[in-house]
N, C-alpha and C positions, 0 to 999 in steps of 0.2 A: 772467638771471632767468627769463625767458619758458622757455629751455630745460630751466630747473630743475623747472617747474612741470609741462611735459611728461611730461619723465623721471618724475617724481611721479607720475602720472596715469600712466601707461604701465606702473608698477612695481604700482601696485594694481591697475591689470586682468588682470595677471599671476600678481599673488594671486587675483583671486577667480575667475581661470579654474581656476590649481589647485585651489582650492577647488571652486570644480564637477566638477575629477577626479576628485577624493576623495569625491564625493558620487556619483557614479556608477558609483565600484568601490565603492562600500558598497552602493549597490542591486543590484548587480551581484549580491556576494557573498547579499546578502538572498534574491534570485529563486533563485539555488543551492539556498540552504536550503528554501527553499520547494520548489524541485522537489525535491530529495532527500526531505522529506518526505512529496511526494505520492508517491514511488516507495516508500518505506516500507511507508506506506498501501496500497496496493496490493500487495506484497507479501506482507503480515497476512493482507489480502482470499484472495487467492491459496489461503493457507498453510487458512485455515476455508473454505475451499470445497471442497479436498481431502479435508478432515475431515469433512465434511459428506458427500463421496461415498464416505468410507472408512464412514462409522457407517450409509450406507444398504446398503454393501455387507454390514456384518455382519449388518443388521436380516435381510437376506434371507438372508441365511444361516440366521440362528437360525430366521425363517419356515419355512424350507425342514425345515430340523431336525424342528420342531414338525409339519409335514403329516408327513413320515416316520412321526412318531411316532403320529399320526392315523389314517396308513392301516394299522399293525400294529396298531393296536388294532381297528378296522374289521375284519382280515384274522379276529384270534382271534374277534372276534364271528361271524361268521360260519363258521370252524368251530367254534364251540361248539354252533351252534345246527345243523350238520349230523347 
């Protein structure tokens, strides 16, 4: 009887150590997602920074355009008035 009651005891610690396995490939899997998601996030980040230096490279562009178009005006003023 004594043996029984071991066995017993011996079979539920057996459970709820599986149970603690299971409980730490589901955190496991949880911190995955998490870090997957922080790389996401960062990715996003990545992708509007790019953009960001893509929309300053055209601003200066069109800048650029605009003084171009500044100094022929300049240029005609100045021979008109020769």
């Amino acid at each position: 009887k004594e043996r029984e009651e071991i066995e017993k005891e011996r079979e539920k610690e057996r459970e709820r150590e599986g149970e603690r396995e299971k409980e730490r490939e589901r955190e496991g899997e949880r911190e995955g997602e998490r870090e997957g998601e922080r790389d996401r996030r960062r990715e996003r980040e990545k992708e509007r920074e790019k953009e960001r230096e893509r929309e300053g490279e055209r601003e200066g562009e069109r800048e650029g355009e605009r003084e171009k178009e500044r100094e022929k005006e300049r240029e005609k003023e100045r021979e008109r008035r020769r």
